[in-house]
C-alpha angles and dihedrals in degrees: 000000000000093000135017121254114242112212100201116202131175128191143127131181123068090270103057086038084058092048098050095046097033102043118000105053088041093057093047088051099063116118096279101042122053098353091069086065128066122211094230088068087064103256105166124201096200109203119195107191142112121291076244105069090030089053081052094052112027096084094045124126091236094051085059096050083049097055095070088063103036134357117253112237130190120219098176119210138161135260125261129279107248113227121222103233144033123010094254089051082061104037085060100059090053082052084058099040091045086062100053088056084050094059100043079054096057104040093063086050093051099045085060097039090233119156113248152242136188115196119177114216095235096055130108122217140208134223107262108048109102091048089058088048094058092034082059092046092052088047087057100256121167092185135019114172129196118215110226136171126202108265132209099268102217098038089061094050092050104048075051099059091043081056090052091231093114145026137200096209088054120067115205085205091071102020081047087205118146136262113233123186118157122221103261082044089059095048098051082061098052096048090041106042102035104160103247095250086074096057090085097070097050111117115216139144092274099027126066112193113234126265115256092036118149099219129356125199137206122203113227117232119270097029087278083145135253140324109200131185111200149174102207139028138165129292100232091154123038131172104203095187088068096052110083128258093272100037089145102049090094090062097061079070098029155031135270105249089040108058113001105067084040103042099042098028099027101105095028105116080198097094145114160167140215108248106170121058085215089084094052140290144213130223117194117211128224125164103255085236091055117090116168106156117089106252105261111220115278119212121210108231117229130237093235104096094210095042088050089047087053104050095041086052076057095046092054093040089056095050099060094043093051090049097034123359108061083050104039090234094167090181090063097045092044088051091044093074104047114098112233110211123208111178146150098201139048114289110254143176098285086053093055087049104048087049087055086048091055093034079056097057089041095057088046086059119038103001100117078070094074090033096063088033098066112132129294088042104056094142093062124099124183115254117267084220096038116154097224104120098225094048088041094053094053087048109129087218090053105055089042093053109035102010115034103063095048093050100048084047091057084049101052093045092048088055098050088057099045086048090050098042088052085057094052105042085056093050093055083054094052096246103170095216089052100049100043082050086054088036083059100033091053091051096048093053084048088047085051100041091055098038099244133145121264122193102159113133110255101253116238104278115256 
């Protein structure tokens, strides 16, 4: 190798300390992660935490199995400071906090032109990571990034422990055995046991995920997994001597995930993401009852089958303009079109199907993006406001303006006859619910027309 490889990792607190010894290191030391490196060739594992928790952890079984691989290297920071008021004010602090780790991290990594890591404390691993990483440093990559979603914490360990990979009377930490979870493994725990504040961004025939929304997925028939289009993803390989001499300023006036991946690897064509689960995954974990992210806005989807294609065409086509559009971030649009692929099978005709089905609605919606963007113009995007008629008629500002209120009037129209025909229908028939609520519904019209009081209890609805 003609430079060492740098894992980054920031926590601090006894649970994230746990996570990191108990979970996250076992699983990167299965056969195919830290064990294919050696520590003499100056392989680096870069810890940013308290004296505290590296005092907790230094002396650890599992931190001497790991210093054959990497050496372990303390970056010491302090905790948090904790906000007066609500739970996300909070949250966002830790967010804050979080980046300037980040970029003490990277830093270390930069100033020995190392390529780079980042590893988070409560992510599982499979077999197999660190052997694409090396397979992508010797193909010339200066970034690779993973997709993940957060995942139901003790689902996943369960489903762990049926499978005898892992126990709850047994800690790695001390043991310091590894954690080995093979790829399709991997994959079945991160379609089964998706946290519920995923659930939202799922697309099916009765469910439009939300504008604005940073990635969407589709499952594919017969269980066979999951098919996801993104924006983002996580640096799980970066070259820092490709990045330039003040890579981290963008991170004293933003966070992490929103400048530093767009404004030092933005215009690199040696980039990449892991489409296929085969070469390995990750699954993050988050207790079911903790629910950190602010709700997005959920749409209701309509009945009407056109109209539902359409707004979820504008859906698609406003997310990609908020993420990448209205700042000419040609790494997100470019990621935005790849299929991702989880899946726990081989992949087969219907899966090739259901991926030209999706390819399809993608081009539908966005797909005047790639057109205008051929080489050699990889720096144009199409106008939010452009005249041409098909990208007009897919404009946000358009349906909201001109479409949308004629059409949920038309809905709602549609819905109070079908609801009154359906009375109706059950009085004729002599149905006793329906005609006392007509009974009741005719006196109170006479009540109303003749201006008299009416106190009679509203019957139960037919």
């Amino acid at each position: 190798m003609p430079r060492p490889l740098y894992f980054m990792v920031p926590f601090w607190g006894r649970r994230y300390r746990e996570y990191f010894v108990d979970l996250c290191l076992p699983s990167l030391l299965a056969p195919n992660n830290l064990p294919l490196l050696r520590a003499e060739d100056g392989h680096r594992f870069l810890m940013a935490t308290t004296r505290e928790d590296w005092e907790a952890i230094e002396g650890l079984p599992i931190m001497e199995r790991l210093r054959a691989h990497a050496t372990p290297t303390w970056l010491e920071i302090d905790s948090p400071t904790m906000v007066n008021g609500e739970a996300f004010a909070q949250y966002n602090a830790i967010i804050r906090h979080q980046t300037l780790c980040y970029k003490k991290l990277i830093d270390a990594g930069y100033r020995d032109h190392a390529y780079g890591c980042l590893i988070f404390p409560d992510l599982l691993y499979s077999d197999g990571m660190v052997a694409t990483l090396l397979q992508c440093m010797e193909e010339g990559y200066h970034l690779v990034l993973c997709s993940s979603l957060r995942h139901k914490e003790e689902a996943v360990l369960e489903d762990l422990i049926e499978r005898g990979l892992f126990s709850r009377e047994e800690r790695f930490s001390l043991t310091a055995q590894e954690l080995i979870i093979p790829p399709r493994v991997m994959a079945s725990l991160f379609i089964r046991h998706l946290h519920p504040e995923m659930w939202i961004f799922e697309e099916t025939e009765a469910h439009l995920a939300p504008p604005r929304a940073p990635f969407r997925y589709w499952r594919v028939p017969g269980d066979r997994g999951m098919i996801m289009h993104t924006v983002q993803g996580v640096p799980i390989l970066m070259d820092f001597k490709a990045v330039p001499e003040g890579h981290t300023r963008c991170l004293e006036r933003d966070l992490f995930e929103y400048v530093y991946i767009g404004e030092n690897f933005g215009q690199d064509k040696r980039i990449r993401i892991i489409q296929d689960s085969d070469e390995f995954g990750i699954v993050s974990l988050t207790p079911t009852a903790v629910s950190w992210a602010p709700p997005l806005p959920q749409q209701e989807a309509s009945h009407s089958g056109w109209f539902q294609h359409y707004q979820r065409l504008c859906n698609i086509r406003e997310s990609l303009w908020y993420y990448a559009g209205r700042n000419r971030d040609t790494l997100r649009r470019d990621l935005f079109r790849l299929s991702i692929r989880w899946h726990t099978g081989d992949l087969d005709d219907v899966w090739a199907s259901e991926e030209q089905r999706i390819g399809r609605i993608i081009d539908d919606a966005v797909g005047d993006y790639y057109r205008v963007s051929r080489p050699p113009h990889e720096q144009r995007f199409p106008s939010k406001f452009s005249f041409d008629p098909r990208r007009l008629l897919l404009s946000s500002d358009t349906r909201v303006r001109l479409i949308d209120p004629w059409a949920r009037r038309f809905h709602d129209v549609h819905t109070v006859i079908r609801v009154i025909g359906k009375r109706v229908g059950l009085a004729l028939c002599g149905d006793k619910v329906a005609l006392r609520w007509w009974g009741w519904r005719l006196r109170k019209l006479g009540a109303v027309v003749t201006r008299r009081p009416f106190q009679e209890p509203r019957p139960p609805v037919p």
